[in-house]
C-alpha positions in Angstrom: 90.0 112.5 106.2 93.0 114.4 108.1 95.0 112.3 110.2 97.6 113.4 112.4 100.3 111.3 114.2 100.5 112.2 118.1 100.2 116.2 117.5 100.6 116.4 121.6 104.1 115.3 120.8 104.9 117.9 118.3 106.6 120.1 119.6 108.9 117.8 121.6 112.4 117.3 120.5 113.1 113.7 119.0 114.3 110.8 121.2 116.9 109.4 119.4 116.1 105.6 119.2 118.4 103.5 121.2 120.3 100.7 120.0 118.7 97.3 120.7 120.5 94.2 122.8 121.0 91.4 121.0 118.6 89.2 123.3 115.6 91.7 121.2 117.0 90.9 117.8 114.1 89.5 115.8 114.0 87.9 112.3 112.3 90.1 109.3 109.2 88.6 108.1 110.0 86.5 105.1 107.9 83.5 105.1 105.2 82.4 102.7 102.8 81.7 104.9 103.3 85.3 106.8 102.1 86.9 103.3 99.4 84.7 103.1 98.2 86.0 106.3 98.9 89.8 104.7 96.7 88.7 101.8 94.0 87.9 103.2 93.9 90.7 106.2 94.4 93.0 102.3 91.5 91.2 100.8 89.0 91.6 103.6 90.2 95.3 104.3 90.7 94.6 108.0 93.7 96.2 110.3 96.0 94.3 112.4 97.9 95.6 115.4 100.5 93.7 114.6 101.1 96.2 111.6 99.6 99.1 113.3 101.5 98.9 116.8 105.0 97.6 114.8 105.2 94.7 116.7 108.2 92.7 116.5 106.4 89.7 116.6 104.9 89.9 113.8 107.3 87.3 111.3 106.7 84.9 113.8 103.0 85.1 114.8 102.4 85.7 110.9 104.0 82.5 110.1 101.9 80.3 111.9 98.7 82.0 110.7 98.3 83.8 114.2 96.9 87.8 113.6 95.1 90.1 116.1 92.4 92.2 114.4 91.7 95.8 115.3 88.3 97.1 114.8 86.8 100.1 114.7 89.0 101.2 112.1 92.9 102.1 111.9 92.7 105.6 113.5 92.7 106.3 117.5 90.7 109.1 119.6 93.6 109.5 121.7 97.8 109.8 121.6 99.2 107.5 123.9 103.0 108.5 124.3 104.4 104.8 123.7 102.1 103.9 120.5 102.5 103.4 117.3 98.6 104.1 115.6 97.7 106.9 113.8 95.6 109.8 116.1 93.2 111.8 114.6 89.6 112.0 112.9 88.8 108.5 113.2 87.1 106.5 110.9 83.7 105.8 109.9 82.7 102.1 111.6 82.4 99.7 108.4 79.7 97.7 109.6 80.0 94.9 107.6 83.7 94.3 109.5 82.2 91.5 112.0 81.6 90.0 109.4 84.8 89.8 106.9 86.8 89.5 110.6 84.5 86.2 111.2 85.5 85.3 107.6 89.3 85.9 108.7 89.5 83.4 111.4 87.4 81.0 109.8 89.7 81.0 106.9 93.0 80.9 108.5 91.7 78.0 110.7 92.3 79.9 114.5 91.8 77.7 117.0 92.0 81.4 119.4 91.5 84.8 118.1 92.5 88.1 120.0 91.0 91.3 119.2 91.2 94.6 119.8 90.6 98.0 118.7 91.5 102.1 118.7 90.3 104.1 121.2 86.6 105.7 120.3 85.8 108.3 122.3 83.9 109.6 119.8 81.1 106.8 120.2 78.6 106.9 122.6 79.4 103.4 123.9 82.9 103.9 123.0 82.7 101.0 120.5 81.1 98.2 122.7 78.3 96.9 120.7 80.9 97.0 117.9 82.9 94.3 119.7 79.8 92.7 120.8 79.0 91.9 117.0 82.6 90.8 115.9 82.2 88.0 118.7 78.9 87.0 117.9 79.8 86.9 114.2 82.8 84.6 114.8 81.3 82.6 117.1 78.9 81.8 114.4 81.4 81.2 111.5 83.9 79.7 114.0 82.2 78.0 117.1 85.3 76.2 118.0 87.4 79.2 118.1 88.0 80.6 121.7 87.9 84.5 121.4 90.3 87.0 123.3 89.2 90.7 123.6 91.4 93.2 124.3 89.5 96.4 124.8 89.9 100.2 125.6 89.1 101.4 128.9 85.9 103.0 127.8 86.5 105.4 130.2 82.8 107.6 131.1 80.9 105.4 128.6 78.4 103.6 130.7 77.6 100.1 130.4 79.9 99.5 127.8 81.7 96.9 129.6 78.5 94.8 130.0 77.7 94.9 126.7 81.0 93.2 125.9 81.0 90.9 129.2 77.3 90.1 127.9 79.0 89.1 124.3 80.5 86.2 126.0 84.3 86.0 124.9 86.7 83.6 126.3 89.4 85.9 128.0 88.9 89.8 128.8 92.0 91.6 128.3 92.7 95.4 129.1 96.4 96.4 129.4 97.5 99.1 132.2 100.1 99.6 130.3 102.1 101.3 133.1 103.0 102.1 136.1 100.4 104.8 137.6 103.0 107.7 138.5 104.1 107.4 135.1 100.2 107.9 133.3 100.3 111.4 132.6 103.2 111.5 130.1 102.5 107.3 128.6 99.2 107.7 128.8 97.7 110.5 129.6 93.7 110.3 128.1 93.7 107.5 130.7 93.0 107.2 134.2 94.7 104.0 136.1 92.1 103.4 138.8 89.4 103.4 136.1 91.0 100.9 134.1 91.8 98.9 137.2 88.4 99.0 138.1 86.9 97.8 134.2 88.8 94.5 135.2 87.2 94.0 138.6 83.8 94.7 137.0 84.5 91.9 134.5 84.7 89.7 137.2 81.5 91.0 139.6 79.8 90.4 136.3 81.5 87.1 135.1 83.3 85.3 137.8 84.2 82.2 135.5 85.9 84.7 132.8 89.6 84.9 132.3 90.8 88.7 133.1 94.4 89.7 131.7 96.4 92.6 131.4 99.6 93.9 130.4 102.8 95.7 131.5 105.5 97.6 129.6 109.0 98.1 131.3 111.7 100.6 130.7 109.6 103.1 130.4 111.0 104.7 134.1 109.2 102.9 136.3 110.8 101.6 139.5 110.5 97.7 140.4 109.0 98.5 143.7 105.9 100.3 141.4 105.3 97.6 139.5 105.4 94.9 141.7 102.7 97.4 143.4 100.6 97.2 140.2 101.1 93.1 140.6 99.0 93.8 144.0 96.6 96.0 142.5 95.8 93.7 140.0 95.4 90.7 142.0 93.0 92.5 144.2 91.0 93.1 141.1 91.4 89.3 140.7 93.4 89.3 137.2 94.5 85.9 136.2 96.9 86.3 133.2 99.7 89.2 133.1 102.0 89.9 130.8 105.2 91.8 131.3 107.1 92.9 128.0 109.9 95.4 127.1 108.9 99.0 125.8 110.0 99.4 122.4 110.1 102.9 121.3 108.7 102.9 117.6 110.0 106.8 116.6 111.9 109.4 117.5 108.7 111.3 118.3 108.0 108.6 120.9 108.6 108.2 124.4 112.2 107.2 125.1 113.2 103.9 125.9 114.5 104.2 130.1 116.7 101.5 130.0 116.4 97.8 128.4 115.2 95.4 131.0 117.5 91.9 130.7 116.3 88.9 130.8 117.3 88.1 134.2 115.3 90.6 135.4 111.8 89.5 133.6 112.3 85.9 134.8 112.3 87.9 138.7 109.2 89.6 137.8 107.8 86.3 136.2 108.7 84.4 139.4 107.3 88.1 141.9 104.2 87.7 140.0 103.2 83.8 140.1 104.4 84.1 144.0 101.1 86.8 144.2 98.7 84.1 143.3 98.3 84.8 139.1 97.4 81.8 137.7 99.5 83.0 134.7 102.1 85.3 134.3 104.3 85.5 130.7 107.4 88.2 131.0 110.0 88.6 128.6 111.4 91.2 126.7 109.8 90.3 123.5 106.4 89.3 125.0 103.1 91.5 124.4 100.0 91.3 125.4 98.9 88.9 122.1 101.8 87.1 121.6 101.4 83.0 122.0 97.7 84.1 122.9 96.1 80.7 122.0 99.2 78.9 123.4 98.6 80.4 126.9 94.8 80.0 127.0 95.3 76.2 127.0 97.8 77.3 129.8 95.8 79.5 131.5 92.8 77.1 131.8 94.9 74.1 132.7 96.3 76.3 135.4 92.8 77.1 137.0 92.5 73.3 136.8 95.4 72.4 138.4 94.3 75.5 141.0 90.9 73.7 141.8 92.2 70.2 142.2 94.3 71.3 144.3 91.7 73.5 146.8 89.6 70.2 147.0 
């Protein structure tokens, strides 16, 4: 198998990495418990996108036991400017990985599991069914466990979002990533409007089920743009969002536009909840998984609270 690493990008000249602020200084992974987690994720020959995406999260996540799995193997259809996984051929789906990922979180004791995958545009269904399996599988090794997906957009592949809705996970998350002026050169095998409208479907076809997405900054965007995406997704009736600093992984990346301070998430944290999210989580080390089971407890007191409150 020939995999190639963003070829779209290969004839740009490198981006020097910029130097991080001290408030993004994170700790390297050192614990025993974070390579107990690697062990087992070795053993059971699963991907993470903790390793796959570089997340800077990952000592700390790691540590407590707390992984996102990526399915439908380690290799994406497309070559997102900002990411960090491999593009090329993809791989072959192992079908026995619903399984070994059900045998993950029932050995690591998740009380909330988040996962996501590559991009297939290969498959006809994009990889639904694929998802659909992983969450029937854990919810049969793991009952208890609440389950978090975070899908592509499976953009053109009909009635791939049913068959995930139809799978029954806890939260539904798909990330827009960015701002929509700024699509073609982040993220340009997407389309914004399609991914905005996957989320609304979610909702026509499960009311009661938690809807998130995500939001880089300093990639160029303007505040006025995303504050416009705040609307768009609360039209779509998105509970959750998550705002997080871009962090450019190579030189052959996309450039970091500036590093967004602190300050400035909490105003974007404070934008957002004013717009009616029942949960918003902005900081510049926050991603889309990050705290994941922490914040569904959040989320669903929130709603709660929310209901009390309209009675």
């Amino acid at each position: 198998m020939t995999t190639i690493r963003h070829p779209e990008k290969a004839h740009r000249p490198d981006n020097p990495v910029k130097r991080k602020p001290d408030w993004i200084r994170v700790k390297a992974p050192v614990s025993r418990e974070y390579h107990q987690t690697r062990e087992l994720m070795r053993r059971l020959k699963l991907n993470t996108v903790c390793e796959e995406a570089a997340c800077p999260n990952i000592g700390e996540c790691w540590a407590k036991k707390h992984a996102t799995v990526m399915i439908l193997g380690s290799v994406c259809t497309r070559a997102c400017s900002f990411c960090n996984v491999a593009t090329g051929r993809p791989d072959r789906l192992d079908p026995h990985e619903p399984e070994h990922v059900a045998e993950a979180v029932a050995g690591l004791g998740l009380s909330h599991v988040v996962v996501t995958s590559v991009d297939r545009d290969d498959l006809e269904d994009g990889g639904a069914e694929h998802f659909a399996r992983t969450i029937r599988a854990i919810r049969a090794a793991a009952p208890a466990t609440t389950i978090e997906v975070l899908t592509p957009d499976f953009l053109k592949k009909q009635g791939a979002v049913e068959i995930v809705v139809e799978a029954g996970p806890d939260v539904y998350n798909h990330n827009l990533e960015t701002v929509p002026r700024l699509y073609p050169e982040v993220r340009p095998g997407a389309r914004y409007f399609a991914s905005l409208r996957l989320l609304d479907r979610v909702k026509e076809l499960n009311p009661a089920m938690f809807t998130k997405s995500g939001l880089m900054v300093g990639l160029g965007e303007a505040k006025e743009e995303v504050h416009q995406v705040m609307d768009d997704l609360r039209a779509a009736n998105v509970d959750f969002l998550t705002i997080g600093q871009y962090l450019q992984p190579t030189p052959k990346h996309h450039a970091v536009a500036g590093f967004v301070t602190p300050d400035e998430f909490a105003a974007y944290a404070a934008m957002a909840m004013g717009k009616g999210f029942l949960l918003v989580s902005a900081s510049p080390l926050t991603r889309s998984s990050h705290h994941a089971g922490e914040d569904f407890a959040r989320l669903r007191e929130a709603r709660r609270a929310r209901l009390s409150a309209a009675e």
